[in-house]
N, C-alpha and C positions, 0 to 999 in steps of 0.2 A: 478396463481400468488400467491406467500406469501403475505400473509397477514399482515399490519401493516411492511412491508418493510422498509420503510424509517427509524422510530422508532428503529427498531433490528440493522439499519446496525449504528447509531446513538449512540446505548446502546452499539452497540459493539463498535466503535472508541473511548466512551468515556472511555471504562471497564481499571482498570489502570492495571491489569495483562496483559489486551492485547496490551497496549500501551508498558512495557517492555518486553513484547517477542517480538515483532515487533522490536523497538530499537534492542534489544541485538542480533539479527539474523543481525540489520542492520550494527551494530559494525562489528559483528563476519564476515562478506563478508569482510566489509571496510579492517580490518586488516590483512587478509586474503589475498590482494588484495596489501597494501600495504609491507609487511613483506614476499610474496613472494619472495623467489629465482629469479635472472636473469634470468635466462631460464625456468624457469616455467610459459609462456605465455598461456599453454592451461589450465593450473589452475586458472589462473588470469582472463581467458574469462569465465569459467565458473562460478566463484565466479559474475563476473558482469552481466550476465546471471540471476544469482539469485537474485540478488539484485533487477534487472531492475523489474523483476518479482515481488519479493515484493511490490516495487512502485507501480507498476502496478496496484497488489490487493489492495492495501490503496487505491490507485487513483479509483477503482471499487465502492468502501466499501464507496467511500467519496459522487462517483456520487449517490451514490442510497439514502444517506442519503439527499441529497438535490434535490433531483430528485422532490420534490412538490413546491418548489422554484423556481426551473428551469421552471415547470409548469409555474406557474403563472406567472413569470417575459417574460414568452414566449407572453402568454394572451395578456398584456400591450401593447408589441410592438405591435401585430395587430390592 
């Protein structure tokens, strides 16, 4: 297990270089997505694809930061 995990994933959502890559990958799909060609359906799937994906790792990055939270608020209910 890393160590101080929560902390690193915390440092890292707040780090603002990482907050605009994130964004500017998020635009770059989005527009990507919408500024496609009619018929460019399998471009358009795999742009959402990436996207989902991204979310996905924010949505990772975001459990692990609050993952002693989750802890505890787990504790309470029992």
């Amino acid at each position: 297990m890393i160590e101080n995990q929560e902390a690193r994933a915390k440092t890292l959502l707040d780090d603002e270089l990482f907050k605009t890559v994130v964004e500017t990958q998020r635009s770059l799909y989005i527009n990507h997505i919408l500024n496609s060609a009619e018929d460019a359906v399998d471009e358009r799937e795999r742009s959402l694809l990436k996207l989902r994906g991204l979310d996905e790792f924010i949505a990772s990055l975001q459990s692990i930061a609050k993952s002693k939270d989750i802890r505890e608020k787990r504790w309470r209910i029992f």
